[in-house]
C-alpha positions in Angstrom: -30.9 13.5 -110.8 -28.7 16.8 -111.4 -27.0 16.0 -108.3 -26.0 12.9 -109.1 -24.6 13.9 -112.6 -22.7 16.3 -110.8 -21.1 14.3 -108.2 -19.6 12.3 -110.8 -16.2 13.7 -113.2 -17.0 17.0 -112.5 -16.2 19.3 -110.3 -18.5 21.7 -107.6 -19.5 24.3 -110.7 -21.3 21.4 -112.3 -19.0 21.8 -115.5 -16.6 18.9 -116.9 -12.9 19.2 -115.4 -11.0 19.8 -118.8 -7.6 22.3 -119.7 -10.3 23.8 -122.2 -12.9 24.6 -119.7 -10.1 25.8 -116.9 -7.9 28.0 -119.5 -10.6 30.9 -119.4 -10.2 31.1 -115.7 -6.8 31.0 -115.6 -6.3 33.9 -117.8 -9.5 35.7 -116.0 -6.9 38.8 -115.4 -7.6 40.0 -119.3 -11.6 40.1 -118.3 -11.3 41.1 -115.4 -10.2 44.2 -116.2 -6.5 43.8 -113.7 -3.6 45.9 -114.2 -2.6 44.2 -117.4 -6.0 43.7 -118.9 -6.3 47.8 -119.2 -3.0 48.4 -120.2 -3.5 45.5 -122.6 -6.8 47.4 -123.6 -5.2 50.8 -123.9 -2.5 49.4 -126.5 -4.7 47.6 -128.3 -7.4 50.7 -128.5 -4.3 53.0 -129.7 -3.0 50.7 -132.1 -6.4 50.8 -133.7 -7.0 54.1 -133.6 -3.5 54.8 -135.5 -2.5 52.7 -137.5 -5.6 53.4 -139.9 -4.5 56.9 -139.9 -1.1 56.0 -140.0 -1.3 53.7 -143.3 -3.8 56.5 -145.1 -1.3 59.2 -144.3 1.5 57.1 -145.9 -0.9 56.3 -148.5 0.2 53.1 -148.4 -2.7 51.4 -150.2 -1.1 52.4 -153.8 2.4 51.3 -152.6 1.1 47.9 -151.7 -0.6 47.4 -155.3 3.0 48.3 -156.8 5.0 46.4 -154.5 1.9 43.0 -156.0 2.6 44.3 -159.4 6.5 44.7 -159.2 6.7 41.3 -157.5 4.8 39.6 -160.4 6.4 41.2 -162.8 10.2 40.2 -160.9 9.1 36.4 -160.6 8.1 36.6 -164.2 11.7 38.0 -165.8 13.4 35.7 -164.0 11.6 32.3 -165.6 11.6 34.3 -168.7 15.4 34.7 -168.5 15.3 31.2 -167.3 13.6 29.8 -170.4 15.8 32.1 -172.6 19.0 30.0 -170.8 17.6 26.8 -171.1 15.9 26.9 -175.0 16.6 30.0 -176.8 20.3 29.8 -176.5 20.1 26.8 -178.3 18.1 28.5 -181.4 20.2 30.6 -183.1 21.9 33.7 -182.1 20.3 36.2 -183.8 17.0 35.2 -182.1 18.7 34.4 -178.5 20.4 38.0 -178.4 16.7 39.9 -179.5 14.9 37.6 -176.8 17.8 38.3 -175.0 17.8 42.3 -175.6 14.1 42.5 -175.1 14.4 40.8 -171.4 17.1 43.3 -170.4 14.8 46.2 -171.6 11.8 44.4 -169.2 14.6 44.5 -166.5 15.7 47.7 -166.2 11.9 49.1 -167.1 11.3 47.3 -163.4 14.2 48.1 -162.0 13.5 52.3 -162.1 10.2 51.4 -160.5 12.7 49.9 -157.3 14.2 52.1 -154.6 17.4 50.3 -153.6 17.6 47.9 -150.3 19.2 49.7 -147.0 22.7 48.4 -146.4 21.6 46.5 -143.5 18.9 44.2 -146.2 22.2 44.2 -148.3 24.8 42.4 -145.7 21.6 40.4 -144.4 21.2 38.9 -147.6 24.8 38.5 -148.6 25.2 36.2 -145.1 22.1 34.0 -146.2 23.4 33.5 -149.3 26.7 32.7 -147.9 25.1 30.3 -145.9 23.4 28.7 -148.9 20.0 29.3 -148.6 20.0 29.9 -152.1 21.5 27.4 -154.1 19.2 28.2 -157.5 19.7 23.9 -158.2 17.1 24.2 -160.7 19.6 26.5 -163.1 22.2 23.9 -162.9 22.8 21.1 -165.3 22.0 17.6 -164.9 23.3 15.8 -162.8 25.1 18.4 -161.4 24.4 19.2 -157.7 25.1 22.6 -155.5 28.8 23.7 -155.6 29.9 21.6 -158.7 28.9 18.3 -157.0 28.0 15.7 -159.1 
C-alpha cells in the first residue's frame, strides 16, 4: 500500500512535490554549513554578541524612553496649536494670546530637550517637502485644496 501511495504525485523521497517542500533544499547551503552558511553564522554570532554591548555602552535604553516621551509630547503641541487656530482664535483675544503664550512656553520647554537635525536630515527634508509630501490639508480652510486650489 505505501508503494502505491508513493508512485502517485509524489516524487522518489515519498514527500508531496510542492515549492514549499523543495525551498528547504534549495537553500540547503545555510544548513549545510558551505562557505556562506559560516560566514553567514559568524556575522550573525558577532552582531549578537555586540550590539547588546554596544546599546548598554550608549546607554541607549534612557534615550529611547525620551525620544517616546518627546514624540508624544511634539504630536500633542501641534493639535494643541491646532485647536488654538481653529477655536480659540475665535474666543476673544485676551484668552487666544494666554492659550497662545502658554503653548509657546510648552514649545520651547520641548525644544531644549532636542539636539538639532544634521544638515544632511535638514536638505533631506527640505526636498520632501518640496516635493509635497506634506501638504498639512487638514490646517487649510474649506474648500480650499493644496496650493490655494479650490
Amino acid at each position: 500500500m505505501l508503494t502505491a501511495i508513493r508512485g502517485r504525485g509524489r516524487h522518489a523521497g515519498g514527500w508531496p512535490r510542492s515549492r514549499a517542500c523543495s525551498i528547504p533544499r534549495r537553500a540547503g547551503w545555510a544548513r549545510s554549513g558551505g562557505a556562506y552558511g559560516k560566514l553567514a553564522g559568524a556575522l550573525c554570532g558577532l552582531l549578537a554578541g555586540f550590539c547588546p554591548a554596544i546599546f548598554k555602552a550608549l546607554n541607549l535604553d534612557l534615550h529611547l524612553e525620551g525620544i517616546h516621551r518627546d514624540a508624544g509630547a511634539g504630536t500633542n503641541l501641534r493639535d494643541r496649536f491646532r485647536r488654538a487656530a481653529t477655536v480659540t482664535s475665535h474666543a476673544g483675544f485676551d484668552e487666544f494670546k494666554a492659550e497662545f503664550e502658554a503653548l509657546m512656553d510648552r514649545m520651547d520647554a520641548a525644544r531644549t530637550a532636542a539636539p538639532p537635525a544634521p544638515e544632511w536630515c535638514f536638505k533631506s527634508a527640505q526636498k520632501k517637502i518640496g516635493k509635497g509630501d506634506y501638504d498639512f490639508d487638514v490646517d487649510l480652510p474649506p474648500g480650499q485644496g493644496p496650493n490655494g486650489q479650490t
